[in-house]
TORKOL-4160 file (C-alpha; in steps of 0.2 Angstrom, whole numbers, padded with zeros to 4 digits, m for minus):
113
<pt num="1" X="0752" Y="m0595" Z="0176"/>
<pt num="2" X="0740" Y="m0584" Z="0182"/>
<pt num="3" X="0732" Y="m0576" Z="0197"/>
<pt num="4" X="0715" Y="m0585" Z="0194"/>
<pt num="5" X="0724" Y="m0601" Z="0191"/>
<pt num="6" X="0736" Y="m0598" Z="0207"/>
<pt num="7" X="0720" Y="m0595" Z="0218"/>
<pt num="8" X="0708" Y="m0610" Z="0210"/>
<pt num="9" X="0723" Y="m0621" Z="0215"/>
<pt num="10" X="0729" Y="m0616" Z="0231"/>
<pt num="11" X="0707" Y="m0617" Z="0233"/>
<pt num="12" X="0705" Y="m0634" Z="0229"/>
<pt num="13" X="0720" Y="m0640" Z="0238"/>
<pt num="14" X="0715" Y="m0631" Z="0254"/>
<pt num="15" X="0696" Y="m0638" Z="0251"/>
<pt num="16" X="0708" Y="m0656" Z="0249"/>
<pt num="17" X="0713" Y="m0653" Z="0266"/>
<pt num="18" X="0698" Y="m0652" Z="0276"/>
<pt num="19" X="0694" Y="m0670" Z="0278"/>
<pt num="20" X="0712" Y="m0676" Z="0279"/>
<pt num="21" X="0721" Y="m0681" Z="0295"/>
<pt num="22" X="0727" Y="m0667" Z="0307"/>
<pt num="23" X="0745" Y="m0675" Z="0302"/>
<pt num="24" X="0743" Y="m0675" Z="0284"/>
<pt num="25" X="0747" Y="m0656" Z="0282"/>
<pt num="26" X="0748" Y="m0641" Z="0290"/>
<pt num="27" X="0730" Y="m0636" Z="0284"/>
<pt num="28" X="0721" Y="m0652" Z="0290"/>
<pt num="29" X="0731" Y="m0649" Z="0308"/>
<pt num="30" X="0722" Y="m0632" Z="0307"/>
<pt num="31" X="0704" Y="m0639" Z="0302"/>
<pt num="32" X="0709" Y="m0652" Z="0316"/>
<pt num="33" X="0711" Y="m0639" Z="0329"/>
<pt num="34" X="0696" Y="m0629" Z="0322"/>
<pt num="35" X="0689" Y="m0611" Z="0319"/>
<pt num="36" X="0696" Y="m0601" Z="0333"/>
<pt num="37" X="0713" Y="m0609" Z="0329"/>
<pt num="38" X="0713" Y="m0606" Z="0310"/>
<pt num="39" X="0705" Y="m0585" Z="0316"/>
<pt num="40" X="0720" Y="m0587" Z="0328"/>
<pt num="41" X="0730" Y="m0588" Z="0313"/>
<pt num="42" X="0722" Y="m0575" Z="0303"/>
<pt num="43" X="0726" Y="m0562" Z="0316"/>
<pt num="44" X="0743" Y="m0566" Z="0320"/>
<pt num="45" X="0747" Y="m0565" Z="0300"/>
<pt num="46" X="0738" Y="m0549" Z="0299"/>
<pt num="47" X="0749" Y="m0540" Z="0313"/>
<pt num="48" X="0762" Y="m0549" Z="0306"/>
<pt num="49" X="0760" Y="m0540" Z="0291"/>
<pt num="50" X="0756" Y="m0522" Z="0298"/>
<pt num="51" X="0772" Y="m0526" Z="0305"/>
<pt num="52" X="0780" Y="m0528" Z="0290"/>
<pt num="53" X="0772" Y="m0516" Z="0281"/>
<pt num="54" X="0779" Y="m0503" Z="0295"/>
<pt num="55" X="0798" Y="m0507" Z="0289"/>
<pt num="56" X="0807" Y="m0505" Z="0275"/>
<pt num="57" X="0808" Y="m0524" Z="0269"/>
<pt num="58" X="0800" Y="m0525" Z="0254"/>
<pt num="59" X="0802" Y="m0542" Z="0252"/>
<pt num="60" X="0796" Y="m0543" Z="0272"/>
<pt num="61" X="0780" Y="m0539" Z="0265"/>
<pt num="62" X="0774" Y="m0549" Z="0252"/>
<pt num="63" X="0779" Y="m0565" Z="0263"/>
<pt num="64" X="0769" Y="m0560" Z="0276"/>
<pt num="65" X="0757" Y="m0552" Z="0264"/>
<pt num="66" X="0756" Y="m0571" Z="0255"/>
<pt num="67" X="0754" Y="m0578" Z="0273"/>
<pt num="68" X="0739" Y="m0569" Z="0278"/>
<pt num="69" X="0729" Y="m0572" Z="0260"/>
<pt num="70" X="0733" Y="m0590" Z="0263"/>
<pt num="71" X="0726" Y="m0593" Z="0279"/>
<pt num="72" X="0710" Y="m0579" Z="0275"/>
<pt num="73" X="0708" Y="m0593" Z="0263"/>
<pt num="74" X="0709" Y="m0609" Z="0274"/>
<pt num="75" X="0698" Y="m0596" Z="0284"/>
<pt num="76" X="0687" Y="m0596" Z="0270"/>
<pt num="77" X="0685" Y="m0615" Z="0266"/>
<pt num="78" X="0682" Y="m0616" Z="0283"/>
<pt num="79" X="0666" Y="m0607" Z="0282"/>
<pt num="80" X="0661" Y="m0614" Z="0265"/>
<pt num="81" X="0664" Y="m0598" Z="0255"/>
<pt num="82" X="0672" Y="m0596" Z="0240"/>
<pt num="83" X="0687" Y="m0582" Z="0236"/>
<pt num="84" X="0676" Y="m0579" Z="0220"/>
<pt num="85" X="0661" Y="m0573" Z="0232"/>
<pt num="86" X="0674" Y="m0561" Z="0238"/>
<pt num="87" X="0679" Y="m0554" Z="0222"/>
<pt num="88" X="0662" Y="m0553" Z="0217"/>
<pt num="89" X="0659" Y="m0542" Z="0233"/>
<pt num="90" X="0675" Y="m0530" Z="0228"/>
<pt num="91" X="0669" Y="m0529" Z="0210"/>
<pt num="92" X="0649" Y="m0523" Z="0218"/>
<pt num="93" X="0660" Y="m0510" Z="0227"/>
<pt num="94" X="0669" Y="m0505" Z="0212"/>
<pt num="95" X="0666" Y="m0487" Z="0208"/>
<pt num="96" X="0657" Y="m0486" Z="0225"/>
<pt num="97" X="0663" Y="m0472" Z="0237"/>
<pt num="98" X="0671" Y="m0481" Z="0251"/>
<pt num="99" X="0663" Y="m0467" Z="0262"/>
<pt num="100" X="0646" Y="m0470" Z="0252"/>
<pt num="101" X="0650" Y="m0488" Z="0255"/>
<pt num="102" X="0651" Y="m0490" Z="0273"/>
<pt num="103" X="0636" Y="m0477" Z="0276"/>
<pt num="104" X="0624" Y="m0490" Z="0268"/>
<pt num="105" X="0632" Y="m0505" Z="0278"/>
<pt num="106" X="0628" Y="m0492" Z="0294"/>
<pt num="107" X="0645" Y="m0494" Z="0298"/>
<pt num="108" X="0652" Y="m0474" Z="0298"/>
<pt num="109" X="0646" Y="m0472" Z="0316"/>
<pt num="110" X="0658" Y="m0486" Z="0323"/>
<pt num="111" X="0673" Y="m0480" Z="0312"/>
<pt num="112" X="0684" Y="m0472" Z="0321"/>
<pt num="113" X="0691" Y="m0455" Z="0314"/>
């Protein structure tokens, strides 16, 4: 099994989810509730894993880490993008400077040093 075949599944059962009844899963329950629930989520898996990621729990991390990729990816369905639109951003960054990067986004005078 691979990572492409992981993702394109856990995709299309996410996308499966959106039209389903809030207590067919946990995913339609978040579509139920909406974007600000499902971003609610997002944040709270994302200081979930900073938290982890501050300890010394290995395995700590990769749960949580696997937490916040999932709902980034409900997060995603929800706005109709696709994780491939994602990697094909990383792979236009590829080789790019991250500094050189940000500059032509405009983005270096809001980064905090």
């Amino acid at each position: 099994m691979t990572v492409d075949d992981i993702l394109q599944r856990l995709e299309q059962t996410i996308e499966a989810r959106k039209g389903a009844p809030a207590a067919a899963s946990y995913v339609a329950s978040l579509y139920a509730k909406g974007i600000d629930a499902i971003l609610k989520k997002v944040g709270e898996e994302a200081t979930e894993t900073v938290i982890a990621a501050k300890g010394t729990d290995r395995n700590a991390v990769i749960h949580e880490t696997a937490d916040l990729v999932f709902h980034c990816l409900v997060m995603l369905a929800a706005k109709d993008i696709k994780f491939a639109e994602v990697l094909a951003e990383l792979a236009r960054r590829e080789g790019l400077s991250g500094l050189d990067e940000k500059t032509a986004r405009g983005t270096m005078a809001n980064t905090p040093e």
